[in-house]
N, C-alpha and C positions, 0 to 999 in steps of 0.2 A: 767766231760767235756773232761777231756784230754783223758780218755779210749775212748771216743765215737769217737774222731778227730781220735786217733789211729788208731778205725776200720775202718775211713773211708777213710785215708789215704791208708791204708791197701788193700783197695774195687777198692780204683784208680790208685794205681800202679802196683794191679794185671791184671785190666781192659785194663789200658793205660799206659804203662812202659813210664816212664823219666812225665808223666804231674802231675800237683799238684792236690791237693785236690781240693782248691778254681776252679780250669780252669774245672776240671772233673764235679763239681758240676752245675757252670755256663749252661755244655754243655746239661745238662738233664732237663735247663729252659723249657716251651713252647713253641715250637717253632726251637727249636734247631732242628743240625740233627742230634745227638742221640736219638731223640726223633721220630723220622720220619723214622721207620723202617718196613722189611715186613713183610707180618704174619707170625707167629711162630717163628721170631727170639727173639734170649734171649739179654737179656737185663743188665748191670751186677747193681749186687747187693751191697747192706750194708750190707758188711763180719760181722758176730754175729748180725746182726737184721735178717735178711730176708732172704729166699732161692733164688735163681734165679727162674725168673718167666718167661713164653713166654706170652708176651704182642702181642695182636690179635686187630687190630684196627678196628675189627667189633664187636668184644663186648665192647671194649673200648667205643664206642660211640652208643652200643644199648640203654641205658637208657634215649641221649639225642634225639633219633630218637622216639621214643615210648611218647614222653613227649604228655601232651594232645590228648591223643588217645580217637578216638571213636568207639572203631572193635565192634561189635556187638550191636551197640544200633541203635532205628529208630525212627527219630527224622521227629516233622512235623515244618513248618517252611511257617509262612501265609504272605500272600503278597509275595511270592517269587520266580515273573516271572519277574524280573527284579530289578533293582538297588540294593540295603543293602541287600532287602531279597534272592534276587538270589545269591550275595557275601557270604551269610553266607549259603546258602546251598551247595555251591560251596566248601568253604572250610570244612563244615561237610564229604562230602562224602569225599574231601581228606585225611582226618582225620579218616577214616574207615568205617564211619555212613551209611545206608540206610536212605532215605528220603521220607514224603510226601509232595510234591510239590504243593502247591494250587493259587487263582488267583481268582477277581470275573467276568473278564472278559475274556481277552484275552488266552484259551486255547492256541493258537497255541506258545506265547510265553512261555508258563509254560510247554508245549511239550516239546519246544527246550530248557530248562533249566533240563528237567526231561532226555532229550538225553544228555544232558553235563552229567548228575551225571552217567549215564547208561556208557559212554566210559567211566569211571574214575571206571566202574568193581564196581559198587554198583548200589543195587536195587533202583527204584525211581515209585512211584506212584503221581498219577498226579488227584487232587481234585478240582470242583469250590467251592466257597465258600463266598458268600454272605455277611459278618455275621455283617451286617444289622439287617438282620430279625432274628427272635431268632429259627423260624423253621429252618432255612438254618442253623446257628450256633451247635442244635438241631441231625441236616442229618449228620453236616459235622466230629460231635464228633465221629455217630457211623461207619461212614465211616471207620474214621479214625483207630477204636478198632477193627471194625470187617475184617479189611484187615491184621493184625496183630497187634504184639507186639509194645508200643510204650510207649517210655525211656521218652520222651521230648517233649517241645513245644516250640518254639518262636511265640509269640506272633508281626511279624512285620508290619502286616496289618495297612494303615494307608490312611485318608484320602488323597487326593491332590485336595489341593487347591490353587495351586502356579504356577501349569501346565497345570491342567486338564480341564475339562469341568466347572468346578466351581470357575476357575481363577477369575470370571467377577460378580460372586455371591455378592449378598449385605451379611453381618453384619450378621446377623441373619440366613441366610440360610448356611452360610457358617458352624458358631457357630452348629447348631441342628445336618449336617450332622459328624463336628467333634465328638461332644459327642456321637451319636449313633457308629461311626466305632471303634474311637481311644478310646474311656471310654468304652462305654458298650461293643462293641465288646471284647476289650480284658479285661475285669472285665468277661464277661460273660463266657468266653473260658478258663480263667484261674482257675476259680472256677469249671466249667467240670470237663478242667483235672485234676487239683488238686486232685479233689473227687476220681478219678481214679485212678491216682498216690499213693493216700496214701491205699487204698484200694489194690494194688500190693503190697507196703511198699517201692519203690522208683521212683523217678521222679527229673526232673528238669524243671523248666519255666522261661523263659526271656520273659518282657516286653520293650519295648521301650520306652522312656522319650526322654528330651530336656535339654539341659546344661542349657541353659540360663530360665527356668521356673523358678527359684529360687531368679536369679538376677530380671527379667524383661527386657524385649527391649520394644523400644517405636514404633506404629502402630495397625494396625489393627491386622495382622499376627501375631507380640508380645503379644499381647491381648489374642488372639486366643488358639495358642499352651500352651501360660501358663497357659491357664485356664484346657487344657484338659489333658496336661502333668504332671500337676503338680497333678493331680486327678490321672492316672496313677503309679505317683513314689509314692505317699502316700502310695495306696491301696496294692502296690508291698509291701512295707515294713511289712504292718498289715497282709496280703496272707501267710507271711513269717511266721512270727509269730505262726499262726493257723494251717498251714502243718506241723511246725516242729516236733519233730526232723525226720521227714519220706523225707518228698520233700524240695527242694531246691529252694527260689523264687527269683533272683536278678530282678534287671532292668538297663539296660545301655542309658547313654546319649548323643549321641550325638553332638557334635559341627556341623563346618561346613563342608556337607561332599559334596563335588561335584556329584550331581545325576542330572540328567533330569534339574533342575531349576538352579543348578551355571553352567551346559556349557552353557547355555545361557544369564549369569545375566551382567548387567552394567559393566562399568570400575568401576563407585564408590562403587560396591557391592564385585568388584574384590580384588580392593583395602581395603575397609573395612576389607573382613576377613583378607587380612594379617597384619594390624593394631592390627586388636584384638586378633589374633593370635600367643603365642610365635615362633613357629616351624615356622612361614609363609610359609604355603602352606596351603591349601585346605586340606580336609580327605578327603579318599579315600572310599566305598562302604567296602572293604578290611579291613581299620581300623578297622569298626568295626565287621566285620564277625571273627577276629582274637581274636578278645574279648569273643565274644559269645560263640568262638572253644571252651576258655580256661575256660569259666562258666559251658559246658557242660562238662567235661572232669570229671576225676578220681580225676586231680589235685586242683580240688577248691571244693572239697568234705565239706570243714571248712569254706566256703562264702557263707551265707544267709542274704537276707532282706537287699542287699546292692544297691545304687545306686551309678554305677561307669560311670565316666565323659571320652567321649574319644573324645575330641577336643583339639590335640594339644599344652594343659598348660592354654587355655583362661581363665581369671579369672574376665574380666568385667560383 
């Protein structure tokens, strides 16, 4: 130990005449400004361990700039002419990705989400897709293979029954239309590409779930979702299972995320989620496109069959 303080004694009064060890070491903490130097300047070293190095603050930090890359993959991503699903195609193509942008209705906003990906200098194609009906699900698979190469799928497509035209739907109609979009739509779409996926020998697929399917909330809507979510995040985990070790299946869950229904909802809905919420605020569209980034990515190569929660800490 005292040879080691020697050399480093050694390292600091050759670097810095008259300062101590302790003061020279402090100044090369994080943050210091020994630390915040330009490129190619040298840096001093620990006489008998190391040579002098020229420390470059662009490769110093390529590794955390590269983190969840997605350069060359293309990725489809349903339901995603607005809210979560346009958040996570948004952040794919920043992340390197080409996309297929799809929608069962509204082209012109899946246009202008496929122009967002297109200025951000990534390819984007722009699909409808029904997947309702199993023929449409059926078009939209080969669409999809026969325009190219394709890494990934999110599964975001989901019904709305909170805004839409179905806001005002009794029980039952509400229930039939969920299971047809949000279960068999995305059971049927994941097992496609699966089949495809492992048939190249890689893939990855996100499904969509609900935090609270597990707990239970009390209503209609409560009812609802965790009937169809909770079939969903099952089926994600068994999906997993049967692709491995070729395709990758997670499914994430959201809390509460402000889309179309919380800019609009109550003071007591305003206030509930931050009640039930540790973080109090709202999720963002963002949250959870940031998740997604990280499932598609290099770096969760080693996470399958997982349902991950991204609401803020809730645990009611």
């Amino acid at each position: 130990m005292c040879g080691f303080r020697l050399n480093i004694e050694a390292a600091a009064g050759s670097a810095y005449p008259g300062r101590s060890c302790e003061s020279w070491i402090l100044s090369l903490l994080p943050g210091s400004a020994a630390l915040r130097k330009l490129p190619g300047e040298v840096r001093p070293s620990f006489a008998g361990i190391g040579s002098e190095t020229a420390i470059r603050p662009a490769a110093r930090y390529s590794a955390a700039m590269s983190f969840a890359s997605l350069s060359g993959q293309r990725i489809v991503v349903t339901g995603s002419s607005s809210g979560i699903g346009r958040a996570i195609a948004l952040s794919c193509a920043q992340a390197g990705a080409d996309l297929v942008i799809s929608c069962r209705q509204s082209m012109v906003r899946a246009e202008s989400v496929a122009e967002e990906v297109r200025q951000l200098g990534r390819r984007a194609d722009v699909f409808s897709a029904n997947i309702v009906n199993q023929w449409a699900r059926e078009a939209f698979e080969k669409e999809c293979f026969d325009s190219g190469p394709v890494d990934a799928i999110v599964n975001n497509a989901g019904a709305d029954l909170l805004t839409g035209e179905l806001k005002e739907a009794d029980f039952a109609t509400k229930l039939r239309v969920l299971l047809d979009v949000d279960v068999t739509g995305s059971i049927d779409l994941s097992r496609r590409f699966g089949a495809r996926f492992a048939e190249q020998g890689h893939g990855r697929i996100i499904n969509i779930g609900w935090d609270q399917s597990d707990r239970g909330m009390e209503g209609d809507s409560g009812e609802l979702f965790a009937a169809a979510k909770n079939a969903v995040m099952g089926f994600t985990r068994s999906l997993a299972v049967s692709l491995a070790p070729t395709v990758n299946v997670n499914c994430i869950a959201p809390g509460w995320i402000k889309t179309a229904w919380g800019d609009d909802a109550s003071d007591y809905w305003q206030q509930r989620v931050l009640d039930e919420t540790p973080l109090k605020r709202w999720g963002l569209p963002e949250d959870i496109a940031h998740m997604a980034r990280f499932l598609l990515s290099p770096e969760a190569a080693y996470i399958t069959g997982q349902v991950i929660n991204v609401n803020g800490g809730a645990i009611r």
